[in-house]
C-alpha positions in Angstrom: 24.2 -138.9 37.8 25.2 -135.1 37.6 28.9 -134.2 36.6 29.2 -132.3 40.2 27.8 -135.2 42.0 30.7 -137.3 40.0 33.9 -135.0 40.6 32.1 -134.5 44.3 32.2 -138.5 44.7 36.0 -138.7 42.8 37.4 -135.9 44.9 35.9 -138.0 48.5 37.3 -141.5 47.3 40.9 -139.7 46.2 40.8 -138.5 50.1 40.1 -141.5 51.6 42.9 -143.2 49.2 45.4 -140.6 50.7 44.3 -141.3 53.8 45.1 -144.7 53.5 48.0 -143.9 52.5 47.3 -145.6 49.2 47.7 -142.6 46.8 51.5 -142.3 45.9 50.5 -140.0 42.9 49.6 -137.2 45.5 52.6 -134.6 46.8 51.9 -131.9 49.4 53.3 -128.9 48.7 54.6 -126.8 52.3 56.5 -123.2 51.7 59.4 -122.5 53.2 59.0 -120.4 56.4 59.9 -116.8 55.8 61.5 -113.9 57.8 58.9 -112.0 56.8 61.0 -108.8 58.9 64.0 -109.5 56.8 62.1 -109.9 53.3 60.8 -106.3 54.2 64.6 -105.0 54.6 65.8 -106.8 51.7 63.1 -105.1 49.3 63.4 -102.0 51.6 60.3 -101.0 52.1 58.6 -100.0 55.8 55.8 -102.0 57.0 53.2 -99.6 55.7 54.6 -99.8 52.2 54.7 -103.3 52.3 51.7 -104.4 53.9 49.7 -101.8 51.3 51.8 -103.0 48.3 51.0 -107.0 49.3 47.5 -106.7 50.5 48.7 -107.5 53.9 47.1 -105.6 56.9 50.1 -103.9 58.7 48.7 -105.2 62.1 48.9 -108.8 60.8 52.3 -107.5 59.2 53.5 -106.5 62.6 52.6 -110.1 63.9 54.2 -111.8 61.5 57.5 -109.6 62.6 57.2 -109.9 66.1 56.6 -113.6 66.1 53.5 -113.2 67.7 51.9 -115.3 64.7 53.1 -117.0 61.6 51.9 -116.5 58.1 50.1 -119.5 56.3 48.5 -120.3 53.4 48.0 -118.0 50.3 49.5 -115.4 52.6 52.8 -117.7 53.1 52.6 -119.0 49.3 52.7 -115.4 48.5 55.9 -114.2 50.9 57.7 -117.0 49.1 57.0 -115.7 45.8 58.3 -112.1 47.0 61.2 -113.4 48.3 61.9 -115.5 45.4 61.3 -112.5 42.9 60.2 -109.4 44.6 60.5 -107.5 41.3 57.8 -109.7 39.1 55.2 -109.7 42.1 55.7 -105.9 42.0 55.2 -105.6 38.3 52.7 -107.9 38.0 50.4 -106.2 41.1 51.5 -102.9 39.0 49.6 -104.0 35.8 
């Protein structure tokens, strides 16, 4: 059989182990929740600077702020980073 049709069938019996439950190996990873309204203070930058420096729109920005919606996924992976080390995502989006 094909090499896609292998890691296809590999990737469909590790899922059905982890639903089982019977995959110990596997970890979820879940990011913190983040103020996303006080990340922005503590890098001090206003919501246009922010949303334009992140990739963020500054509707979904103002969402986020007003607790209208929460971000998840990348976007969520991504606000950790920043708030872990604003000054590397900066210089790395900068290169």
């Amino acid at each position: 059989m094909s090499t896609a049709f292998e890691s296809i069938k590999r990737g469909l019996l590790e899922a059905i182990e982890h639903a089982e439950g019977r995959a110990p190996e596997t970890r979820i990873h879940r990011p913190k929740p983040v103020d996303v309204k006080a990340l922005r203070a503590k890098v001090g930058m206003t919501q246009e600077q922010f949303a334009a420096r992140f990739g963020f729109s500054t509707a979904t920005l103002r969402h986020w702020e007003r607790g209208d919606r929460a971000p998840h996924g990348p976007a969520l992976v991504l606000l950790n980073v920043i708030d872990h080390n604003p000054k590397a995502v900066i210089e790395a989006l900068n290169a």
